[in-house]
C-alpha positions in Angstrom: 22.9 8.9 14.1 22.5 12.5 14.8 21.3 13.8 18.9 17.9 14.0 17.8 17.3 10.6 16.6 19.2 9.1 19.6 16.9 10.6 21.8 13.8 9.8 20.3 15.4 6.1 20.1 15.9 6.1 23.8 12.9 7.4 24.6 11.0 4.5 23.2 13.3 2.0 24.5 12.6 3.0 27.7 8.5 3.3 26.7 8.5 0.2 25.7 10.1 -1.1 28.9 10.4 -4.9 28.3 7.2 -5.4 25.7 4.7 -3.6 27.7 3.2 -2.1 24.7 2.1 1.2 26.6 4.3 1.7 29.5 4.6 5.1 29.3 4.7 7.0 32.3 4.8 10.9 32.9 8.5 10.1 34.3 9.3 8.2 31.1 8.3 11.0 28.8 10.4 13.6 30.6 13.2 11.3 30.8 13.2 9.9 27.2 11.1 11.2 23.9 8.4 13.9 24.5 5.5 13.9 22.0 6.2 16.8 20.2 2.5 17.2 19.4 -0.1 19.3 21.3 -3.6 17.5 21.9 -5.2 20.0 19.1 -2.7 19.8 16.5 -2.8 15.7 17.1 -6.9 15.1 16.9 -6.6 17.9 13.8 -4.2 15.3 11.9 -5.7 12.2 12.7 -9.2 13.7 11.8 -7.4 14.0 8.6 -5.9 11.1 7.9 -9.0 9.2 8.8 -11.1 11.5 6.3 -8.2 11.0 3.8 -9.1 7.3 4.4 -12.8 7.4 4.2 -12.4 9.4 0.5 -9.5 7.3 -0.7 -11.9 4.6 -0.1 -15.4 5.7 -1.8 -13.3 6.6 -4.4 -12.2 2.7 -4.9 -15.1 1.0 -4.5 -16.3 4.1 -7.5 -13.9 2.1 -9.6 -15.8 -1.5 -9.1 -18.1 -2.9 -11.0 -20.3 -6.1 -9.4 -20.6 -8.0 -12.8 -16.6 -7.9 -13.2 -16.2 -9.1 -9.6 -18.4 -12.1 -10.3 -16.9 -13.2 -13.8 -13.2 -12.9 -12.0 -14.1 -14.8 -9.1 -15.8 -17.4 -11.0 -12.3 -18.0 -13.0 -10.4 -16.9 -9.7 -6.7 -18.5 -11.2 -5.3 -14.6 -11.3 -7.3 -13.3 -8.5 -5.8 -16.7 -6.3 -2.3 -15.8 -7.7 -2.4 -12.0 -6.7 -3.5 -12.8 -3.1 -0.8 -14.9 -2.3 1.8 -12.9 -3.9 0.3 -9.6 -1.9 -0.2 -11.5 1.7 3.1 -14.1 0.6 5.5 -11.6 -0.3 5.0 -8.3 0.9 4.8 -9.2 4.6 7.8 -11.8 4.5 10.0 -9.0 2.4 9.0 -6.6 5.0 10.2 -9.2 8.0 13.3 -9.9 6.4 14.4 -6.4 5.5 13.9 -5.8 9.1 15.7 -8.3 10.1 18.9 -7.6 8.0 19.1 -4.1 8.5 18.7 -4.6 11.8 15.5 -2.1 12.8 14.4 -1.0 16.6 11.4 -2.3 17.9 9.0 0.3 16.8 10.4 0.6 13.6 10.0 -3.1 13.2 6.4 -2.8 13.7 5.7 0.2 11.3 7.7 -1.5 8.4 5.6 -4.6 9.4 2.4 -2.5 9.3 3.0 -1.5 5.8 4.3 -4.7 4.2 1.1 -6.2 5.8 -1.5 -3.6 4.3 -3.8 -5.0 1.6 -3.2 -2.8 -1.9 -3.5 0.6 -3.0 -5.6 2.2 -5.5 -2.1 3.5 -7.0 -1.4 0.1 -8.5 -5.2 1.1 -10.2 -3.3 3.4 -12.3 0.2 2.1 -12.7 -1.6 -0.9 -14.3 -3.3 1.2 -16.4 -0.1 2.8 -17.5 1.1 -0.5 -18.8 -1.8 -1.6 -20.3 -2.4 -4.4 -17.9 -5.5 -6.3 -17.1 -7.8 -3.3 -15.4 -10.6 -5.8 -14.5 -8.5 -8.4 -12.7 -6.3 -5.0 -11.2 -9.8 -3.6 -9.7 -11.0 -7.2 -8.3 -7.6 -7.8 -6.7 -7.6 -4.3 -4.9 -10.8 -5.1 -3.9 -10.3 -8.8 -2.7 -7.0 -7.8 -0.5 -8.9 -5.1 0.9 -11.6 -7.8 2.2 -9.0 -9.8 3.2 -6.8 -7.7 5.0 -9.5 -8.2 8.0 -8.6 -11.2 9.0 -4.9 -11.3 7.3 -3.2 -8.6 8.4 -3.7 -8.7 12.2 -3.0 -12.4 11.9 0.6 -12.1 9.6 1.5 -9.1 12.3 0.6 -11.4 15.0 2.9 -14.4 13.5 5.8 -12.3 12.5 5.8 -10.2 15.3 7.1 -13.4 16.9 10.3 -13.0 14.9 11.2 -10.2 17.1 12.4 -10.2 20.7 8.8 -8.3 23.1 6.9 -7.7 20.0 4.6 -10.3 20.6 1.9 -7.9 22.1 3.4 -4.9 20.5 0.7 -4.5 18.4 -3.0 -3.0 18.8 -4.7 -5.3 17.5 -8.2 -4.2 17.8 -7.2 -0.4 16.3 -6.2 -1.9 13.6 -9.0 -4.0 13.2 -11.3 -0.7 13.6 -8.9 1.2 10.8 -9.8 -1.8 8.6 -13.3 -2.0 9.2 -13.4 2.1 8.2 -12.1 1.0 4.9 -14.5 -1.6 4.1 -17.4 0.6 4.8 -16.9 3.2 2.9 -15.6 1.3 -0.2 -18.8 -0.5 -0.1 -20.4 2.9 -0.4 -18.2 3.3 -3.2 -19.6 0.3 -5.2 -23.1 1.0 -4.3 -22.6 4.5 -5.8 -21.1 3.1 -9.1 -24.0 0.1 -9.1 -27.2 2.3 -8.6 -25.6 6.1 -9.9 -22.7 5.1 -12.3 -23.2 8.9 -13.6 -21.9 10.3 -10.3 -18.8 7.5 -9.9 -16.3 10.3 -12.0 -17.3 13.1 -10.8 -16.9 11.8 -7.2 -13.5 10.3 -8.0 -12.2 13.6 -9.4 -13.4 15.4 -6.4 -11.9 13.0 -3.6 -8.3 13.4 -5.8 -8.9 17.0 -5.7 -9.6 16.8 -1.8 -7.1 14.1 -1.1 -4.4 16.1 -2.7 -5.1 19.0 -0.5 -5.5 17.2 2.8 -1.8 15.7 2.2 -0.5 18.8 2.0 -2.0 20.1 5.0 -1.1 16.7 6.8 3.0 17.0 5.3 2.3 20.7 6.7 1.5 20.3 10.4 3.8 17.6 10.8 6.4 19.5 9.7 5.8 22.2 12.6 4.9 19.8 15.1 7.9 17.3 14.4 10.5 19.5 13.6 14.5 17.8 14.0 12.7 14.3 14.5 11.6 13.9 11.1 15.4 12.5 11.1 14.6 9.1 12.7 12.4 8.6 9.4 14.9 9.3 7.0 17.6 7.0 8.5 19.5 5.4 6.2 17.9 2.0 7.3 14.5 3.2 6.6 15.4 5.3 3.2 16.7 1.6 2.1 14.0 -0.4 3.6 11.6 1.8 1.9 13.0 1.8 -1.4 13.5 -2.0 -1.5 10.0 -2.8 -0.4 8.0 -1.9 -3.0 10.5 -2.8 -5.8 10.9 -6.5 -4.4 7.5 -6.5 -4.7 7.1 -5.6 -8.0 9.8 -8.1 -8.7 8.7 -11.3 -7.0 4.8 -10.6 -7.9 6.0 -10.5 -12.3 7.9 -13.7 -11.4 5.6 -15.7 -9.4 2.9 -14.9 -12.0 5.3 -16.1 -15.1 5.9 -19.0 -13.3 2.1 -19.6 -13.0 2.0 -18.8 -16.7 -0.6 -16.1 -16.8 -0.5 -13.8 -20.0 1.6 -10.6 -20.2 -0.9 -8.5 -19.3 -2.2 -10.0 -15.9 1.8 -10.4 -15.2 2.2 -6.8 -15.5 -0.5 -6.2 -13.4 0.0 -8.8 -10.7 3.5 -7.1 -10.3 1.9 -3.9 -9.4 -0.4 -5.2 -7.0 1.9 -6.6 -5.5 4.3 -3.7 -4.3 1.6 -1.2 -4.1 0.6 -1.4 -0.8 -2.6 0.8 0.8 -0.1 3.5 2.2 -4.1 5.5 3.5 -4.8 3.3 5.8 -0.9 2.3 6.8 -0.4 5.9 7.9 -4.1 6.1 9.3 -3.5 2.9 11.6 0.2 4.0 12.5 -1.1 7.8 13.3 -4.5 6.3 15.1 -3.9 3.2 16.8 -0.5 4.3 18.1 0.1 6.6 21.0 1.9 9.9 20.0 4.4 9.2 22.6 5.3 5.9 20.8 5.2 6.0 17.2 6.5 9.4 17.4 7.7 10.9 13.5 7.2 7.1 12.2 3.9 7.4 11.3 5.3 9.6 8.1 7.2 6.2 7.1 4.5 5.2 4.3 4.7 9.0 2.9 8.7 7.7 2.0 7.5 4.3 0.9 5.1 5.9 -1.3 7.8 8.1 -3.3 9.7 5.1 -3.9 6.6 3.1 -4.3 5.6 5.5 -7.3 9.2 5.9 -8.6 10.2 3.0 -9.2 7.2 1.7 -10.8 7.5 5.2 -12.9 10.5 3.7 -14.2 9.2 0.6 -15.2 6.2 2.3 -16.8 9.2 3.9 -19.2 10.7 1.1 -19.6 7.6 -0.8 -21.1 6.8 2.2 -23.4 10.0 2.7 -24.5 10.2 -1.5 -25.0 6.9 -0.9 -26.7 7.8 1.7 -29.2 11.3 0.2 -30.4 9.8 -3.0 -30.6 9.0 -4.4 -34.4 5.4 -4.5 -35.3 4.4 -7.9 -35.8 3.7 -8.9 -39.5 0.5 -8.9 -41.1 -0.5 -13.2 -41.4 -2.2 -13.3 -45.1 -6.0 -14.3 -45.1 -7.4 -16.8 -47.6 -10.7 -16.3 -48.5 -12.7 -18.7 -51.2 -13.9 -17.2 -54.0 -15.8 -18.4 -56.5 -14.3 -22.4 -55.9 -10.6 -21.0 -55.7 -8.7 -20.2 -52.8 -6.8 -16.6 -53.3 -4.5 -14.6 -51.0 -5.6 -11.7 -49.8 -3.2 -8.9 -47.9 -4.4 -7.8 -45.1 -2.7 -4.2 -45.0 
């Protein structure tokens, strides 16, 4: 552990001062970790990672279509699997790898926060990629995102009871806010793609093109502002946490789903559901909910989880295509048609 990250680790030991969430006083920040942050540059990025939100949002509930919704939840066997797998799995892999690595309080919660977040719109296009079930991949971004309200606060408050003062570590009602500002604007979304379907692509190409650009200028000004601490979130205990995450996702969520014995294609996608996670609204509630003074650099925790999040389903993507292009084509069965009173063989080429 190099100075840097021991002070910022000090520094919130002695914030958090025996599970008062907020104990910080003006003695406590000289003393131990200083924000590094001035008041300007911190309501400039979290004015941009709530408008990242808000786009990332509108540009989902573009995606959705209301007659798809219906016909999946009125055969909701993959929809049913894919919820339990994202609010089962994700949160209990993210309790235990904090467990066995052994994580600080705060980091705890952040790792928590993520593996708690309902999906992404990344596992949109990975599921794509492997020509997976794009209907059942929509609905189930858009059912966890529903869901999330009343799941996540209530999964953080149960396995925050795992940890020793966590138990009212969490803001419960920013995060319920953060959550809130997703569904709202995703409903926007689907309204957009119900009444004006013509303007759902242009929209979406626009909130990439604007989304793309605010994350540079987020990665930007935290990189001035944060400078030397940026080391606390590449500790070797969060590089491994991160990578881990997404990839026991991806793992557990194909399993669960062959064991359920869906076809190949809503196995594929299940799996990506499943370790994507909405890494928008993990850094918007991290960077929002959290005082400065106590999440500190961890807030840029979901921008690692997201490289590993997209690499390592990269990798799988290759693997299927390559899988794909090897395999055998499957023979040609021959057709019998009757004709004329006698049965005949016809090739089908």
């Amino acid at each position: 552990m190099n100075q840097t990250e021991g002070q910022y680790r000090d520094g919130y030991e002695t914030a958090w001062n025996g599970g008062n969430t907020y104990n910080i006083t003006p003695h406590n920040v000289t003393t131990g970790f200083q924000s590094p942050f001035s008041p300007v540059m911190d309501m400039a990025i979290n004015g941009i990672t709530i408008i990242i939100l808000f786009i990332t949002m509108v540009s989902l509930g573009c995606t959705m279509e209301i007659s798809k919704i219906k016909a999946h939840i009125l055969k909701p066997k993959g929809v049913a699997i894919a919820v339990v797998a994202q609010f089962g799995i994700m949160p209990l892999t993210a309790f235990s790898l904090a467990k066995i690595f052994q994580l600080g309080a705060i980091e705890a919660v952040t790792v928590l926060i993520c593996g708690c977040c309902p999906g992404g719109n990344l596992s949109n296009i990975f599921a794509l990629a492997l020509k997976g079930d794009m209907n059942l991949s929509i609905v189930m971004t858009t059912c966890s995102t529903v869901l999330a309200l009343g799941m996540m606060p209530l999964l953080l408050f149960l396995y925050c009871h795992g940890f020793n003062n966590l138990e009212n570590a969490v803001p419960y009602t920013g995060i319920t806010i953060a959550l809130i500002m997703t569904l709202v604007p995703c409903a926007i979304g689907i309204a957009i793609n119900h009444r004006v379907p013509q303007y759902s692509q242009i929209i979406i190409k626009v909130g990439l093109s604007i989304l793309l650009i605010a994350s540079v200028a987020i990665g930007v000004m935290s990189g001035i502002s944060i400078g030397g601490t940026v080391w606390v979130v590449l500790s070797p205990q969060l590089m491994a946490v991160a990578a881990l995450m997404p990839l026991t996702g991806y793992l557990l969520g194909y399993i669960m789903s062959t064991i359920f014995k869906v076809n190949h294609q809503c196995r594929r996608t299940i799996s990506m559901e499943t370790g994507c996670q909405n890494i928008q609204l993990c850094s918007t509630i991290l960077k929002v909910a959290f005082p400065p003074e106590v999440i500190g650099p961890l807030y840029l925790f979901p921008l690692i989880y997201i490289i590993f999040q997209g690499g390592e389903a990269l990798l799988f993507i290759i693997l299927f295509r390559c899988f794909q292009s090897f395999k055998p084509p499957a023979e040609a069965k021959p057709v019998y048609m009757t004709v004329a009173g006698k049965i005949e063989e016809v090739k089908v080429l």
